[in-house]
C-alpha positions in Angstrom: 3.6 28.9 72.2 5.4 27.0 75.1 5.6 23.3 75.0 3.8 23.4 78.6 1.0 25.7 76.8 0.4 23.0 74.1 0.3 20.3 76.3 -2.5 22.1 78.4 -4.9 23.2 75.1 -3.5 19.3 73.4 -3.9 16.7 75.7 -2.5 13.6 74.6 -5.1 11.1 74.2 -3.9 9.0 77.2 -4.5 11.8 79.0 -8.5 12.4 77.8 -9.1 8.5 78.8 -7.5 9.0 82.3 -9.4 12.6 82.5 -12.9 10.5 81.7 -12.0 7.5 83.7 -11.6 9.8 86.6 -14.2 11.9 86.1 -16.5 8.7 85.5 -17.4 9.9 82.2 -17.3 9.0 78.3 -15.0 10.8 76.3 -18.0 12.2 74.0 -19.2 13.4 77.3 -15.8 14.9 78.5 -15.4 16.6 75.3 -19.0 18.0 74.6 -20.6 15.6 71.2 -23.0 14.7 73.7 -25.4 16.3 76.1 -25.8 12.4 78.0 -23.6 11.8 80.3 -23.5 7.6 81.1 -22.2 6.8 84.2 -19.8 3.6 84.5 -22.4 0.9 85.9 -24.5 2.3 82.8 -21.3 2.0 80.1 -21.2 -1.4 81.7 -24.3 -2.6 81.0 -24.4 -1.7 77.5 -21.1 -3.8 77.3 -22.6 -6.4 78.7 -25.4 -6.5 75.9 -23.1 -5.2 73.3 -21.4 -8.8 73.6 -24.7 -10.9 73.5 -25.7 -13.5 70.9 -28.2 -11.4 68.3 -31.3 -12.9 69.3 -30.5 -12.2 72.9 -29.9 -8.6 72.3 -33.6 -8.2 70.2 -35.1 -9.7 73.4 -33.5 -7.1 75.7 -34.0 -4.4 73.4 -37.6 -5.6 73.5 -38.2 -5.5 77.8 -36.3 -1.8 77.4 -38.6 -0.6 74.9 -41.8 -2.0 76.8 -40.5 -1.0 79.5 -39.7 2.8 78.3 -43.2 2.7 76.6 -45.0 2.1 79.5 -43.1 4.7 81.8 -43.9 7.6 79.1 -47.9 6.6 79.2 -47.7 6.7 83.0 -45.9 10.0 82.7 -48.6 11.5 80.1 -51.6 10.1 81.9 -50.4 11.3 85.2 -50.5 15.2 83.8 
């Protein structure tokens, strides 16, 4: 196998990140482990909580989860 051959099938890893970067992807995305693909302003987002104090986080975490609740009732009653 050519060197040019490997380099196409074995990226280096630099190369994945700039691939997903580009394509505005994660790299679990890029390289198929998940079916989910976040978009950046989503990745960001979770960031942002990621890096909350604890108690801050349980609080958001809380408003999602009401918040998802309430859009799957509204989605089963509308049936």
């Amino acid at each position: 196998m050519g060197f040019l051959s490997y380099w196409i099938t074995n990226p280096s890893i630099e190369v994945v990140i700039r691939m997903a970067d580009a394509l505005e992807v994660s790299l679990d995305y890029l390289v198929g482990k998940t079916g989910m693909e976040l978009d950046s302003s989503t990745l960001n987002r979770i960031q942002e909580v990621a890096k909350l104090p604890e108690e801050d986080k349980k609080q958001v975490f809380l408003v999602i989860d009401a918040l998802i609740r309430d859009f799957k009732a509204r989605k089963a009653y509308a049936l």
